[in-house]
C-alpha positions as CSV (number, residue, x, y, z in Angstrom):
1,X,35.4,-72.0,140.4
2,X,35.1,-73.5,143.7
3,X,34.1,-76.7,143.6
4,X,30.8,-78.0,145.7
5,X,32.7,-79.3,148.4
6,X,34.6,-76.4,149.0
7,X,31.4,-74.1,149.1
8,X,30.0,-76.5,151.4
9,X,33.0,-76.4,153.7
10,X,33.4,-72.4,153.7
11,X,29.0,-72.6,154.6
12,X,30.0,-73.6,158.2
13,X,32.1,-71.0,159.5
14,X,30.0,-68.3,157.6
15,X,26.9,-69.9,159.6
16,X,28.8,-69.7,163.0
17,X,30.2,-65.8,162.4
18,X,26.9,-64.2,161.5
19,X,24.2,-66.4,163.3
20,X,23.3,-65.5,166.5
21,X,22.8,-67.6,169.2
22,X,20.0,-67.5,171.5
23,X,21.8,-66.4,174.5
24,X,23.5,-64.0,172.5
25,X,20.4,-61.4,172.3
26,X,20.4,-60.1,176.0
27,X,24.4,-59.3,174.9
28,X,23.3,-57.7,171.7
29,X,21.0,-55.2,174.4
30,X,23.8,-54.8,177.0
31,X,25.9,-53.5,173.8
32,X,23.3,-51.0,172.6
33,X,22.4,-49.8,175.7
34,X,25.8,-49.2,176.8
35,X,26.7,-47.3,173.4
36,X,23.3,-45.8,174.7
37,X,24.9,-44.2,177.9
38,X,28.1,-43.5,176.5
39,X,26.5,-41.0,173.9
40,X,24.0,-39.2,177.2
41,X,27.2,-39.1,179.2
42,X,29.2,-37.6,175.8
43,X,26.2,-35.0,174.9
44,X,25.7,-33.8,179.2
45,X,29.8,-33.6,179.2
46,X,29.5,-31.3,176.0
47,X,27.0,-29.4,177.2
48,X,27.4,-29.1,180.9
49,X,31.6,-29.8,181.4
50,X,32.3,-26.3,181.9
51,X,29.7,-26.4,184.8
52,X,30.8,-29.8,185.9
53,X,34.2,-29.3,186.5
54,X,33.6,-25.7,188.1
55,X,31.8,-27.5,190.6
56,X,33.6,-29.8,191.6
57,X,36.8,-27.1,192.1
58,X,33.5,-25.4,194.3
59,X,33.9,-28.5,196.0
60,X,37.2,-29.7,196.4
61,X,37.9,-25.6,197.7
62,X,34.7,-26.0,200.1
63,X,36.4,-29.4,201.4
64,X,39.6,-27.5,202.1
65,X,38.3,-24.5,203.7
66,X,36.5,-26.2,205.4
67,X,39.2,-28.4,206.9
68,X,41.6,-25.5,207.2
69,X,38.5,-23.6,209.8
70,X,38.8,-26.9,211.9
71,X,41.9,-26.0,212.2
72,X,42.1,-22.6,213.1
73,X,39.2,-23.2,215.4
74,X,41.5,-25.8,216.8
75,X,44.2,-23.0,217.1
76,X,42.2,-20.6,218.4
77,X,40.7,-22.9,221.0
78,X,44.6,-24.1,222.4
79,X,45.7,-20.8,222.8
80,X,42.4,-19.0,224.3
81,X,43.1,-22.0,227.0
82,X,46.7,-21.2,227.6
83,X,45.5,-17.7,228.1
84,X,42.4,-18.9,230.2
85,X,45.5,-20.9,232.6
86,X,47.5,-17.9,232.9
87,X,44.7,-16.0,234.0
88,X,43.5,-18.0,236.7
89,X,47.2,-18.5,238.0
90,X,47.6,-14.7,238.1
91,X,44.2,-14.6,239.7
92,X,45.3,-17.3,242.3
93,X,48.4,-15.4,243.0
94,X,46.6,-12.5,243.9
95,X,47.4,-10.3,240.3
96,X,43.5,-9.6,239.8
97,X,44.4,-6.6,237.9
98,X,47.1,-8.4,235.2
99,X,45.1,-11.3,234.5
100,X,41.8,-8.6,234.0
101,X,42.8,-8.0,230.5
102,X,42.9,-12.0,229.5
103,X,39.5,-12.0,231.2
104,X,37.7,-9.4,229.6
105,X,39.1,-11.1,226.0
106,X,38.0,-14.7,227.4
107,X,34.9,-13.3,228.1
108,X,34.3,-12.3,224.2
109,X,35.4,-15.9,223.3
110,X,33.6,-17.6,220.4
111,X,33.6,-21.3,222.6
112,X,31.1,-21.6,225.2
113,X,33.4,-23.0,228.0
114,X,35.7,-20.4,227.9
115,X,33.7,-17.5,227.9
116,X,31.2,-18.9,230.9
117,X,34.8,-20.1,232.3
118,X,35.7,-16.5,231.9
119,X,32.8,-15.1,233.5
120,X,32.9,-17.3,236.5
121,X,36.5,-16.1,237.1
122,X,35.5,-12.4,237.0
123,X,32.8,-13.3,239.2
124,X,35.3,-15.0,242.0
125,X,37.3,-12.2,241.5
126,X,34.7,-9.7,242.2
127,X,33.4,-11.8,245.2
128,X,37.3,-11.8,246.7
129,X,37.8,-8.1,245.8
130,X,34.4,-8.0,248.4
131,X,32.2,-6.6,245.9
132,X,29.4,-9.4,246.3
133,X,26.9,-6.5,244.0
134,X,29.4,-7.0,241.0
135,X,29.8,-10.6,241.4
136,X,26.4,-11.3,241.2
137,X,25.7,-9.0,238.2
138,X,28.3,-10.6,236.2
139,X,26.8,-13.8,237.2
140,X,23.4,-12.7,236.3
141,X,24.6,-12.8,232.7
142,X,25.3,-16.2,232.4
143,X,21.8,-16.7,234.0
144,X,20.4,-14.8,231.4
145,X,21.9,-15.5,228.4
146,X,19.8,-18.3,226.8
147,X,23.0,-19.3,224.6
148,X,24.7,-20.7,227.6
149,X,24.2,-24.6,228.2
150,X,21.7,-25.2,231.0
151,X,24.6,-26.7,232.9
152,X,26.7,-23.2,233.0
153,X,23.3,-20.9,233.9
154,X,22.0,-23.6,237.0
155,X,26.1,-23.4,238.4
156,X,26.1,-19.5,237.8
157,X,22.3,-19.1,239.4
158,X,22.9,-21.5,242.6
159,X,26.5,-19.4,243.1
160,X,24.5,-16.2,242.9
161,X,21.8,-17.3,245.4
162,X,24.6,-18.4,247.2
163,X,26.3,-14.7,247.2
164,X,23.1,-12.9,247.6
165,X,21.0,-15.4,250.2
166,X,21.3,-13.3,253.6
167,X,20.1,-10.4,251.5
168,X,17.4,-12.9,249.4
169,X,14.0,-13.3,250.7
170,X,13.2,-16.6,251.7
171,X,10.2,-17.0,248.9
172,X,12.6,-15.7,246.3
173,X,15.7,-18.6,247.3
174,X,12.5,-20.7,246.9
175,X,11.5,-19.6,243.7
176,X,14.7,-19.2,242.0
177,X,16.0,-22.4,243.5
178,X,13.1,-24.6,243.7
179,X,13.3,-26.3,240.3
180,X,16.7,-27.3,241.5
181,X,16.4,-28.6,244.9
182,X,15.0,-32.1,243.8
183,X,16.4,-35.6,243.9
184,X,18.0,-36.1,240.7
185,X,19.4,-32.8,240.1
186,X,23.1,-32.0,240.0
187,X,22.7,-29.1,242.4
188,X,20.3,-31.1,244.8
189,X,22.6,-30.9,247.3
190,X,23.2,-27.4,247.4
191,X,19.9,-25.7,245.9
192,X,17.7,-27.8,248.3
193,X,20.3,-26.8,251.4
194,X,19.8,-23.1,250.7
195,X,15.7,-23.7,249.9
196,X,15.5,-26.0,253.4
197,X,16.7,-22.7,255.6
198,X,14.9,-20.5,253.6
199,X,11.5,-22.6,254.8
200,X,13.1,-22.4,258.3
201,X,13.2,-18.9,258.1
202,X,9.6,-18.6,257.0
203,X,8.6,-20.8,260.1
204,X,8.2,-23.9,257.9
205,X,10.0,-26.3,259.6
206,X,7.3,-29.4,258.5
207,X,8.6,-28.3,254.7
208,X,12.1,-28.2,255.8
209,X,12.9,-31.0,257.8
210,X,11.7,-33.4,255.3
211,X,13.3,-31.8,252.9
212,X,17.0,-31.8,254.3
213,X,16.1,-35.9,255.6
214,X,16.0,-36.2,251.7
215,X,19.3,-34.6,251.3
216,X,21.1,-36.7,254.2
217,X,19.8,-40.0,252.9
218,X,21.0,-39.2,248.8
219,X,24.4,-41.0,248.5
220,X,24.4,-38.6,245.2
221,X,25.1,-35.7,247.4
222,X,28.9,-34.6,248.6
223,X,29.5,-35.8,252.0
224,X,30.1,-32.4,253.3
225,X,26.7,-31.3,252.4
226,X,25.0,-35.0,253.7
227,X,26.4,-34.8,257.3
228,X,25.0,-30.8,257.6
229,X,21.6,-31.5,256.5
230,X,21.7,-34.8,258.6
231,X,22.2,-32.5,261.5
232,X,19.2,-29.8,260.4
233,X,16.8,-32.8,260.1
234,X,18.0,-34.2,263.8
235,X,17.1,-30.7,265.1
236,X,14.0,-30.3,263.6
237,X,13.1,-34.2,265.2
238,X,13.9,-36.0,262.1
239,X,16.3,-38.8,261.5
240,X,18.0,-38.2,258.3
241,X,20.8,-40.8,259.2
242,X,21.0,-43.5,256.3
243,X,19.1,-46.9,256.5
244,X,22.0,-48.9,258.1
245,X,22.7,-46.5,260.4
246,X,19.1,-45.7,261.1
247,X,18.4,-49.6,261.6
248,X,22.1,-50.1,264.0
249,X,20.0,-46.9,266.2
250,X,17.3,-49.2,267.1
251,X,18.0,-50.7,270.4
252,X,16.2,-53.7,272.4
253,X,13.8,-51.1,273.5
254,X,12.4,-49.7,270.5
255,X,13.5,-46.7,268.2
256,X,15.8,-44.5,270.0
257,X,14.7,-40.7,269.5
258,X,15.4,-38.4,266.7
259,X,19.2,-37.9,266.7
260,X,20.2,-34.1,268.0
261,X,22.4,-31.5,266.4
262,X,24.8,-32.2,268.9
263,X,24.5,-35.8,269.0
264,X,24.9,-36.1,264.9
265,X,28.1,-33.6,265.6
């Protein structure tokens, strides 16, 4: 038999193997609730691995399929404009009947700036060939069509006016151009030109004078377009020129008059 002392030495490191500490408790609950998740992660695996894993093959194939449209859309997109190039250089070389074919495809084209791009080259095509009636029909369907970008149906309407304006009412220039031919706009220049002479022609010279002075003094405006409306305004009595120049026109005696056609020439 073990004596007392001996019992009493094995005591302690009994005591320190099974007691448990105070800080030990919140381990003790980390353990069980981990032995906790293991077994719900074991018993949704049996149950649902089959489904699990199918998914995530859904997944992984959805991933790649997707990736592999990118790029054939990429493809697709490359050589439509290789074909859209080699259409407007036949077209510029005069071959309107070889690069026809290429057109008409373009013009089916899935992207949005190739087929308007499309369009717009049958148009000018058209318009060169000298039917103006064509032209403007093929450019009435990028006015139409509600699935072109606002930016392709303004260029396409403000061309059209443009083809059709001697033939054009001056009330309907106004109305289709009207919304267009304000300061901000991108065809302000342009759309308020054509909307100025249609007031002209109407006898409303106090709506278009003001109107082209607006145009002549809007830096935002190509220069080309600036210096003609300059010149309607100064016939119709109006300086249009800028501020600085306007200012360097005022002499020791007072404002000079409204500069003329001729004298803005």
């Amino acid at each position: 038999m073990a004596s007392a002392g001996q019992a009493g030495a094995a005591y302690p490191k009994l005591e320190r193997r099974v007691a448990i500490k105070p800080n030990d408790g919140e381990t003790f609950l980390k353990e069980v609730d981990e032995e906790l998740r293991k077994e719900r992660v074991q018993t949704l695996v049996a149950r649902w691995g089959w489904a699990i894993v199918a998914g995530v093959v859904l997944l992984i194939a959805a991933i790649g399929g997707y990736i592999w449209w990118q790029d054939r859309q990429r493809a697709q997109a490359g050589e439509q404009g290789e074909a859209l190039l080699k259409a407007l250089d036949g077209l510029d070389a005069g071959s309107r009947e070889a690069a026809a074919p290429a057109i008409d495809q373009l013009a089916q084209s899935d992207v949005e700036g190739y087929r308007a791009a499309a369009l717009f080259a049958r148009a000018t095509a058209e318009a060169e060939s000298g039917n103006e009636a064509a032209a403007a029909a093929t450019l009435g369907r990028i006015v139409d069509d509600e699935a072109f970008a606002e930016v392709y149906r303004h260029a396409a309407l403000v061309r059209q006016t443009a083809l059709q304006f001697d033939r054009l009412q001056p009330q309907a220039v106004i109305q289709r151009l009207a919304p267009l031919a304000r300061p901000g706009s991108a065809w302000f220049g342009t759309a308020g030109e054509m909307v100025g002479i249609a007031h002209m022609r109407m006898g409303r010279a106090d709506l278009a004078g003001p109107l082209f002075a607006r145009i002549g003094r809007d830096e935002t405006v190509p220069p080309s377009i600036r210096t003609r409306t300059i010149q309607m305004a100064g016939s119709l009595g109006i300086n249009a020129m800028p501020d600085a120049t306007a200012d360097a026109a005022v002499g020791a005696d007072g404002p000079r008059p409204a500069a003329t056609r001729e004298q803005a020439e």
